[in-house]
C-alpha positions as CSV (number, residue, x, y, z in Angstrom):
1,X,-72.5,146.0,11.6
2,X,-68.8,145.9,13.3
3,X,-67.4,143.4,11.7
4,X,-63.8,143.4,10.1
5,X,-64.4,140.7,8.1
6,X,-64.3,141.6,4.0
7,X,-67.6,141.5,1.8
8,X,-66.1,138.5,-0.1
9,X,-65.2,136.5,3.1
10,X,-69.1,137.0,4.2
11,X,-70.0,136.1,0.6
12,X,-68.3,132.9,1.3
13,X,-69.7,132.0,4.5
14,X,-73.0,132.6,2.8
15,X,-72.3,129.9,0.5
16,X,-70.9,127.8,3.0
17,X,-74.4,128.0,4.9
18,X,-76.2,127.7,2.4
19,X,-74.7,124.6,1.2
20,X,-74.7,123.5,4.8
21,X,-78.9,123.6,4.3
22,X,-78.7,126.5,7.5
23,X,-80.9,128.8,5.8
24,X,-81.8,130.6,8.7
25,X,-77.9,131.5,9.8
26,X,-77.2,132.2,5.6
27,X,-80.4,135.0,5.7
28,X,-79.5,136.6,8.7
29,X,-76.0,137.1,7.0
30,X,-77.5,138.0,3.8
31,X,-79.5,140.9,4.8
32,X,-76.1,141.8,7.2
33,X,-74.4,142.2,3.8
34,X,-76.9,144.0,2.4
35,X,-77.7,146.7,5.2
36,X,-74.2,147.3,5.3
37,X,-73.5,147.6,1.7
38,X,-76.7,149.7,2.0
39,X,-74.9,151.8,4.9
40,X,-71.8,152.7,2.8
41,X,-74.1,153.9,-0.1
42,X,-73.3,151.7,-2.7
43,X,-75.8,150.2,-5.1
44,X,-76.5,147.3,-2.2
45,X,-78.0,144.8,-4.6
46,X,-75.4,144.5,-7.2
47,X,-72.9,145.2,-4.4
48,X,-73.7,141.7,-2.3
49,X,-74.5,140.2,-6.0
50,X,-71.2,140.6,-7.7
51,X,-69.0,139.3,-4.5
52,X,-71.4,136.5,-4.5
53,X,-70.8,135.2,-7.7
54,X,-67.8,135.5,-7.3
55,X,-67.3,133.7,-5.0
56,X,-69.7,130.8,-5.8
57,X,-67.1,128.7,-7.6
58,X,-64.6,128.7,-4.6
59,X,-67.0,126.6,-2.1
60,X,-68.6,125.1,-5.2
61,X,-72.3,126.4,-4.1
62,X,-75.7,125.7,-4.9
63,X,-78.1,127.7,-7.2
64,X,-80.4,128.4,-3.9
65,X,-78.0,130.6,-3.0
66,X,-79.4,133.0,-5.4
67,X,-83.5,132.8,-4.6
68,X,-82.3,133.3,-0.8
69,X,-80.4,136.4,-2.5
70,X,-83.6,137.6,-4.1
71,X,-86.2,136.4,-1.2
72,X,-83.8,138.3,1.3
73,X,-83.6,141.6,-1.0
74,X,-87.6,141.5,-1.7
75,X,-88.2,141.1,2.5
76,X,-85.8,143.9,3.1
77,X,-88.0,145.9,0.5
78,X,-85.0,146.6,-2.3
79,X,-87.3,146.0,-5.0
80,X,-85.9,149.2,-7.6
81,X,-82.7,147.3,-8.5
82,X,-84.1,143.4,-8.2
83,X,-85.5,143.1,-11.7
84,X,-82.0,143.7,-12.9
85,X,-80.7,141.5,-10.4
86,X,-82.9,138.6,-11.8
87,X,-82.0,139.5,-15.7
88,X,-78.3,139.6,-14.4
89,X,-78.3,136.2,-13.1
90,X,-80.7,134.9,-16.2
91,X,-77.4,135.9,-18.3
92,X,-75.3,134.2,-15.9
93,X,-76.7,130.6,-16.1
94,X,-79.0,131.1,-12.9
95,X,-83.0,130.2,-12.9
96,X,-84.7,131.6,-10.1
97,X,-87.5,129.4,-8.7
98,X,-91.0,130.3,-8.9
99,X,-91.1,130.9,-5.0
100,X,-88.6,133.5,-5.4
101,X,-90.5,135.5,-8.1
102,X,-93.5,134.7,-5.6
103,X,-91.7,136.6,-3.0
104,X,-90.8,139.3,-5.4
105,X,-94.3,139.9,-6.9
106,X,-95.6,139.7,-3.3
107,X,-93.5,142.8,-2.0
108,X,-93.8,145.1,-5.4
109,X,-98.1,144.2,-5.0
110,X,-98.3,145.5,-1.6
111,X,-95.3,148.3,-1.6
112,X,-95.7,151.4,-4.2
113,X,-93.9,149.3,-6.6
114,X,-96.9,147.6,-8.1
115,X,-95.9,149.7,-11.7
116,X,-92.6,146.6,-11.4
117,X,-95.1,143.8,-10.8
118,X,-95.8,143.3,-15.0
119,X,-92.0,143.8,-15.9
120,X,-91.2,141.1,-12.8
121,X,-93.8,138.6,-14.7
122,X,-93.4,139.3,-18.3
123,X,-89.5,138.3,-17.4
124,X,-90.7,135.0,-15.5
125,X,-92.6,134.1,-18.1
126,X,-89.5,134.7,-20.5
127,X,-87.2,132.8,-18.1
128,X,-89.6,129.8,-18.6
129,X,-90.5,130.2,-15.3
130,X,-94.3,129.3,-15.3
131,X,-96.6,130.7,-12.9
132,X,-99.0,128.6,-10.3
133,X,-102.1,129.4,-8.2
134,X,-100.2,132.1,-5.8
135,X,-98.6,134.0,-9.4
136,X,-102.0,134.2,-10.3
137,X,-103.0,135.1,-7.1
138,X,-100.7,138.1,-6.6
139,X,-101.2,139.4,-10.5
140,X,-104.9,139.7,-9.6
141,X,-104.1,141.5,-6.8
142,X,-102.2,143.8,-8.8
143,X,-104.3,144.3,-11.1
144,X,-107.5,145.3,-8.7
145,X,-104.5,147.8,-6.9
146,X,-104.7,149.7,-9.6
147,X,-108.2,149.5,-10.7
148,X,-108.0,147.4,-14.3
149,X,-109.7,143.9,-13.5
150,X,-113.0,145.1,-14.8
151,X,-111.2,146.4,-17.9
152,X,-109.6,143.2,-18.8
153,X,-112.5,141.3,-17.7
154,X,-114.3,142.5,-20.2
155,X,-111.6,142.7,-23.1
156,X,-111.1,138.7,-22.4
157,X,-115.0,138.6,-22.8
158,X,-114.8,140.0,-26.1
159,X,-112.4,138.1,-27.5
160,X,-113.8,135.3,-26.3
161,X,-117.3,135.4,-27.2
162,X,-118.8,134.7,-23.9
163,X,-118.1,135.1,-20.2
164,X,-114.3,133.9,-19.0
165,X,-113.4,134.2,-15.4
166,X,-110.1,132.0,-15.5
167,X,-107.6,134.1,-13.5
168,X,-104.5,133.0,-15.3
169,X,-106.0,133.4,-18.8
170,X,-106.6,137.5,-18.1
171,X,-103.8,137.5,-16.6
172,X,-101.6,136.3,-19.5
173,X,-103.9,138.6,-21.5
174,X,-103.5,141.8,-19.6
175,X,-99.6,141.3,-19.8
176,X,-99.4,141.1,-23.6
177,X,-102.3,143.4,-24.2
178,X,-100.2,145.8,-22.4
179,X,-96.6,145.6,-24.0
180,X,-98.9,145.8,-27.3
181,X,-100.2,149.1,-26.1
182,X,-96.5,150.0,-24.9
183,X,-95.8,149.2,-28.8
184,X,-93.5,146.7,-27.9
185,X,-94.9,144.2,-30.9
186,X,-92.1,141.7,-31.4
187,X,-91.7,141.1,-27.8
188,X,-95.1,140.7,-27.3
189,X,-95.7,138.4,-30.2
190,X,-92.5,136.2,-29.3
191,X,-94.0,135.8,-25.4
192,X,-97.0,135.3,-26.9
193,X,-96.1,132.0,-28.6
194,X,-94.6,130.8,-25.4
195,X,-97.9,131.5,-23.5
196,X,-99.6,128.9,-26.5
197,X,-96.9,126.2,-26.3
198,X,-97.5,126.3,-22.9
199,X,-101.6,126.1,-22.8
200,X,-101.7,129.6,-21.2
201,X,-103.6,131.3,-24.2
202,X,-106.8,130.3,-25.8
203,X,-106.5,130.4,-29.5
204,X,-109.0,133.4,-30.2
205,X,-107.5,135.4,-27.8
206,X,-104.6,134.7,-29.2
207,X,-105.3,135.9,-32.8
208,X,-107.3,138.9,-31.1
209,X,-104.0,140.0,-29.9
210,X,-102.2,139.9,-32.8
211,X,-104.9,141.6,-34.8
212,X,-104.6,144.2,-32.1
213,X,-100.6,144.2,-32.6
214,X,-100.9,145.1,-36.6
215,X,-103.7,147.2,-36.2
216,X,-101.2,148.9,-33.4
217,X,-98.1,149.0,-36.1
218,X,-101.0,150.9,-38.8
219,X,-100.5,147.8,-41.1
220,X,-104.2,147.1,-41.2
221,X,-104.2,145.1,-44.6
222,X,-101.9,141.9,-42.2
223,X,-104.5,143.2,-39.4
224,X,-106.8,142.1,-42.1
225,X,-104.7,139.2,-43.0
226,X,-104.8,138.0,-39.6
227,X,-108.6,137.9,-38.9
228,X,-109.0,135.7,-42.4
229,X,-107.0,133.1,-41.2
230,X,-108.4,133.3,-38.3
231,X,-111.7,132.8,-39.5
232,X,-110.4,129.8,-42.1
233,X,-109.6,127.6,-38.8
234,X,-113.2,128.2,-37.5
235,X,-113.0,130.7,-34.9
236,X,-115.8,133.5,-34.9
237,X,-115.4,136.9,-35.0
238,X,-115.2,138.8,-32.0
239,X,-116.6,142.2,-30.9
240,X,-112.9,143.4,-29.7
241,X,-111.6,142.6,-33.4
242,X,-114.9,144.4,-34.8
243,X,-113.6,147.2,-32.6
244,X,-110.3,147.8,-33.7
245,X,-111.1,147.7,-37.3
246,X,-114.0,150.4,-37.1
247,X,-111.7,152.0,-34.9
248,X,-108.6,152.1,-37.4
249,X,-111.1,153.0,-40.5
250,X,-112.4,156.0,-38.3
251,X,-109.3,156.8,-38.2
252,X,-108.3,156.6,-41.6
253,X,-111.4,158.6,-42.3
254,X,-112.8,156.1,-44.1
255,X,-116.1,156.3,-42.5
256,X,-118.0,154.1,-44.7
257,X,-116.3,151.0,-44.0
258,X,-116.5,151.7,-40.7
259,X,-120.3,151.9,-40.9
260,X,-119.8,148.8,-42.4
261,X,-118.0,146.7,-40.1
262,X,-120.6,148.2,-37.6
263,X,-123.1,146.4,-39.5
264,X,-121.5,143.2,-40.1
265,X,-120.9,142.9,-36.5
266,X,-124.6,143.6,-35.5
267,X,-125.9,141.0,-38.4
268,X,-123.7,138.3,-36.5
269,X,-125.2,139.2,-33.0
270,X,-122.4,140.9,-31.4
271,X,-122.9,144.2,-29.8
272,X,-121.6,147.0,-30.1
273,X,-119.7,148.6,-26.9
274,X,-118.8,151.9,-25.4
275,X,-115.1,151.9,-27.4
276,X,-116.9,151.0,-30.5
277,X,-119.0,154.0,-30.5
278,X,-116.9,156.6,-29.7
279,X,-114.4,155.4,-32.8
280,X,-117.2,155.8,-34.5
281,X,-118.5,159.8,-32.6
282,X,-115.0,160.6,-32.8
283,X,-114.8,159.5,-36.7
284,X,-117.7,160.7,-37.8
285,X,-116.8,164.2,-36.2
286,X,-113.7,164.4,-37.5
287,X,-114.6,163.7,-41.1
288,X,-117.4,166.8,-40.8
289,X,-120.3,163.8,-40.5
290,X,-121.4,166.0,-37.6
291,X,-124.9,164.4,-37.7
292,X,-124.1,161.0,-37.8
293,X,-121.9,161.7,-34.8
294,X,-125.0,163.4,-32.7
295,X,-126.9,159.9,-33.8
296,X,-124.3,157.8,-32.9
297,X,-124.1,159.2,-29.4
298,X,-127.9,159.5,-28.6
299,X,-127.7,155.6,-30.3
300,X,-125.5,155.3,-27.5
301,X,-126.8,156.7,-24.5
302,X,-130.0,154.7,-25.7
303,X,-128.1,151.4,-24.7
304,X,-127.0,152.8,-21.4
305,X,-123.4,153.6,-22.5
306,X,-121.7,157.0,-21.4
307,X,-119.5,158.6,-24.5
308,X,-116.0,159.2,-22.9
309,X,-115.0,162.7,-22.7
310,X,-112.4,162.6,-25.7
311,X,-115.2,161.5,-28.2
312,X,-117.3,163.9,-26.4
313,X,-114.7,166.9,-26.8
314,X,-114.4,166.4,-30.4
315,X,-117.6,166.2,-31.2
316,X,-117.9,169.7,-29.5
317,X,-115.0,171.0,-30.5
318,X,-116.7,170.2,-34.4
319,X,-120.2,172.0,-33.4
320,X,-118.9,174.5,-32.2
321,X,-116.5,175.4,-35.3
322,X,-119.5,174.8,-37.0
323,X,-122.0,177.6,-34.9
324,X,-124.3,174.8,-33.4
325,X,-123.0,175.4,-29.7
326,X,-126.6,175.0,-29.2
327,X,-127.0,171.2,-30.3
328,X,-124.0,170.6,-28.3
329,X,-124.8,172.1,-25.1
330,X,-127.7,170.3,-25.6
331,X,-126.2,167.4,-25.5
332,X,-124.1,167.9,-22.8
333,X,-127.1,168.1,-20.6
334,X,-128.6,164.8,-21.8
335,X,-125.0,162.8,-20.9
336,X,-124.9,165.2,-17.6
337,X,-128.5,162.5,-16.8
338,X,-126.6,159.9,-17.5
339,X,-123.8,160.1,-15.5
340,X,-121.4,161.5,-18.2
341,X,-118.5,163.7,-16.6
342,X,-117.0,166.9,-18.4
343,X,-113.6,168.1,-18.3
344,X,-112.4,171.2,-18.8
345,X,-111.9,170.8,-22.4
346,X,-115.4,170.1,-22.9
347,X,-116.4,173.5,-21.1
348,X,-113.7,175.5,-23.3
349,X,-115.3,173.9,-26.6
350,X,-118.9,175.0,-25.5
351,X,-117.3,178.8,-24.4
352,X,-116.0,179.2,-27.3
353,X,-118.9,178.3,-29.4
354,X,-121.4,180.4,-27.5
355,X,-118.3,183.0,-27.7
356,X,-118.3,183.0,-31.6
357,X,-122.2,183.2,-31.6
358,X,-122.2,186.4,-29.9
359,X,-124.2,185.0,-27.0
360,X,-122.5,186.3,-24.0
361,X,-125.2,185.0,-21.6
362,X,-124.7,181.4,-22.6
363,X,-120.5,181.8,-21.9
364,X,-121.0,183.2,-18.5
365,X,-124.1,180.6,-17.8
366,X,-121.1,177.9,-18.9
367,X,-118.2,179.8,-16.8
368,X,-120.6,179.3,-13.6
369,X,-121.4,175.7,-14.3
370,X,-117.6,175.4,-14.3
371,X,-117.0,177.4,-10.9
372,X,-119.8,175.2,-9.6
373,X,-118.1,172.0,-10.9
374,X,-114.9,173.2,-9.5
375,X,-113.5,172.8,-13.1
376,X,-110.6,176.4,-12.8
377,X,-111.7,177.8,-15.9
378,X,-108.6,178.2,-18.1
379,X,-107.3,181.1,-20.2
380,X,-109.3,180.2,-23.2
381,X,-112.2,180.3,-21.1
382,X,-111.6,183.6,-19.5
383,X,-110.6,184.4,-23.1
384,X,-113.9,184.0,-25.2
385,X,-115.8,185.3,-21.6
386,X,-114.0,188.8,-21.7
387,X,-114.2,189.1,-25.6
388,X,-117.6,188.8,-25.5
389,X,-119.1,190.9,-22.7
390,X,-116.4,193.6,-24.4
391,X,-118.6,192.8,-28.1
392,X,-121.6,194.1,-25.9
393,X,-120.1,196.8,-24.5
394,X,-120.0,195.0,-20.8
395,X,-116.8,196.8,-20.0
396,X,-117.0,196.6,-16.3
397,X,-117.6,193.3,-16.3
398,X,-115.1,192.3,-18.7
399,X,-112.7,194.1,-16.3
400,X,-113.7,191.9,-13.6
401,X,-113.0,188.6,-14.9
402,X,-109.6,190.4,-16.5
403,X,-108.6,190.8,-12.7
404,X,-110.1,187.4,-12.3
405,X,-107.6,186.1,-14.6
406,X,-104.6,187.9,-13.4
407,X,-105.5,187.0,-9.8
408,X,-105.3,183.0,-10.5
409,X,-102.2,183.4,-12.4
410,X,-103.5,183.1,-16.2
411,X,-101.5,185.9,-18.4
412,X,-104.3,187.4,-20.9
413,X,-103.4,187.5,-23.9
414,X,-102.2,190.9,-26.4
415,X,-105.6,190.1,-28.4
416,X,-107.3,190.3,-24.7
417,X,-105.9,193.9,-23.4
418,X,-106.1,195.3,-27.6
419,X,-109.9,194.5,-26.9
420,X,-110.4,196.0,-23.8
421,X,-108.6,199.2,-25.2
422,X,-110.7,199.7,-27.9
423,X,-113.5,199.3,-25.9
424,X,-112.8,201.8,-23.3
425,X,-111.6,204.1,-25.7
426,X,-114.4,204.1,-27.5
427,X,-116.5,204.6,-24.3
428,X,-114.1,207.7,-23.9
429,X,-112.2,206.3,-20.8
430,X,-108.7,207.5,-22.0
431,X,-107.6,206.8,-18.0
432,X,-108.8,202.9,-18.1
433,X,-107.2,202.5,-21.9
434,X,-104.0,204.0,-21.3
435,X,-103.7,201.8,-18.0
436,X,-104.6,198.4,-20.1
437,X,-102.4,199.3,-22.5
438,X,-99.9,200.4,-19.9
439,X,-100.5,196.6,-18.3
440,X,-99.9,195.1,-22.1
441,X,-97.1,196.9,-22.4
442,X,-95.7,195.5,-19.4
443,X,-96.3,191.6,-20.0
């Protein structure tokens, strides 16, 4: 842009247009200003922003001004530093209009800035700018981009009782549900209670939340506290409360009143869902209840829920510890039916199980399932796999996958090379020991 004109004299004309109602000649100079602040490689937002204010009392301008500011810096696709931009001019006396945060939620949807899109809302919401149809719009939007509208679907479900498809209500959900999960509890709590002055909450869900909030702080007796009162003003339990509390007992250990809750919230209709069971798989394992954790997964895939693989992992990590690598790989190929998909963690667990039984056939059966899954086998994998074909005196094969390790980058271990040592030296090759230990030595 050649012009010699300063940043503040353009600033002024800006205002001058803008005042004038020439909103067409005002943008074209705006995003002037902000390419060529961009060009000089200043922070271009706050650049154009300061000289702007600055210069607002000298024409005596208009608060438009500023949502052609922020309209003009979402078209141009400066989204990193807008959310500043809007908290900056919050402090400053200036409300942007809801067709400005429109504009802005618009962009951040369809660019890679969709992660800004809830920190862009939660701070309309605070300015006590409300949303309408085309907020609610975009926020759905957002939420399908990154593959959570069946998630909160079904948590506003829960809380609910029954099925709720109002947009705005999981919306306003999803947004505090999050900053709860973020632990950011007093913010949360305080938006919250603007959401219910302003009929943007239901009640239930609102209590839910906060239930979820001191359950998230590990204060379960107010968690507790909550849900009473909740139930004194005539709301029913829900099956997302029932949830939380078997899921903080499990984790307490306190697996009885867990078991408990369970049944309370079966004896009032509600069922039980896929998070409620694997508290409870998870709990149960934990604690040593390795039994009731097997019967609370089958009890699971009974009802046509898949386990997720952290309940499934510790349940196998337990069984194995325990020397019944057997039950779990049984297991494993019951939730393989079902649709259930291992990780690489649930693989090691099973290795190292069949490892510690002895049964060298069963780890390399498990390290081809893992090839064949294109699941890398890791260095605890390659670990148990070459410990055990050395315990049967499988030397040349445990000196294959050794060269199998080193070739995809995996450093074996001392305990690794001390084994292979002693076994070749025991076989009498001094040539192959001295070169493993040579090779231990080395690393």
């Amino acid at each position: 842009m050649h012009l010699k004109h300063g940043l503040l004299t353009y600033c002024i004309a800006i205002h001058i247009l803008v005042k004038s109602r020439l909103i067409k000649d005002a943008k074209a100079m705006l995003e002037s200003a902000l390419m060529k602040a961009s060009s000089n490689g200043n922070s271009q937002v706050f650049t154009v922003l300061h000289s702007l204010i600055d210069s607002y009392e000298v024409v005596g301008s208009i608060p438009f001004v500023f949502d052609l500011f922020i309209q003009t810096c979402a078209k141009l696709g400066m989204v990193d530093d807008v959310l500043d931009a809007c908290k900056f001019l919050n402090v400053h006396g200036f409300t942007l209009s809801v067709i400005s945060f429109n504009t802005l939620l618009h962009v951040m949807q369809k660019s890679e800035g969709v992660h800004l899109v809830w920190a862009v809302y939660e701070h309309m919401i605070e300015s006590r700018i409300y949303p309408n149809e085309v907020t609610v719009r975009i926020m759905v939007g957002a939420l399908c981009k990154e593959g959570k509208l069946k998630k909160f679907l079904d948590i506003v479900d829960r809380m609910h009782g029954k099925r709720c498809s109002v947009p705005g209500l999981i919306v306003n959900t999803c947004l505090v549900y999050r900053m709860i999960e973020e632990e950011r509890i007093e913010d949360a709590v305080v938006l919250l209670k603007r959401m219910l002055q302003r009929n943007m909450i239901l009640d239930n869900i609102s209590y839910s939340l906060v239930v979820f909030a001191k359950v998230k702080m590990g204060n379960l007796e107010a968690a507790k506290q909550i849900y009473e009162e909740m139930l004194k003003r005539g709301f029913e339990g829900n099956a997302f409360v029932y949830s939380l509390f078997i899921g903080e007992y499990c984790e307490k250990g306190r697996i009885e009143e867990a078991v408990g809750f369970l049944e309370e919230m079966e004896n009032v209709g509600l069922k039980p869902y896929d998070e409620t069971f694997n508290h409870l798989i998870k709990g149960c394992s934990t604690s040593g209840r390795l039994e009731a954790s097997l019967k609370f997964c089958e009890r699971m895939v009974t009802t046509g829920l898949v386990p997720s693989c952290s309940a499934v992992n510790e349940m196998f990590s337990k069984l194995c510890e325990n020397g019944d690598a057997n039950r779990a790989n049984d297991m494993l190929t019951v939730l393989l039916d079902k649709g259930f998909v291992p990780d690489k963690g649930t693989y090691s667990y099973l290795v190292a199980g069949y490892g510690k039984d002895g049964d060298v056939d069963g780890v390399l059966k498990l390290y081809f399932e893992m090839e064949h899954k294109l699941l890398m086998p890791d260095s605890l994998v390659f670990t148990s796999l070459i410990i055990s074909l050395c315990q049967w005196g499988r030397l040349k094969e445990a000196d294959h996958y050794l060269e199998k390790m080193k070739a995809r980058s995996l450093v074996p271990s001392s305990y690794v090379y001390k084994t292979l040592v002693a076994g070749h030296l025991q076989k009498g090759d001094k040539m192959r020991a001295n070169k493993l230990y040579t090779e231990m030595v080395g690393e």
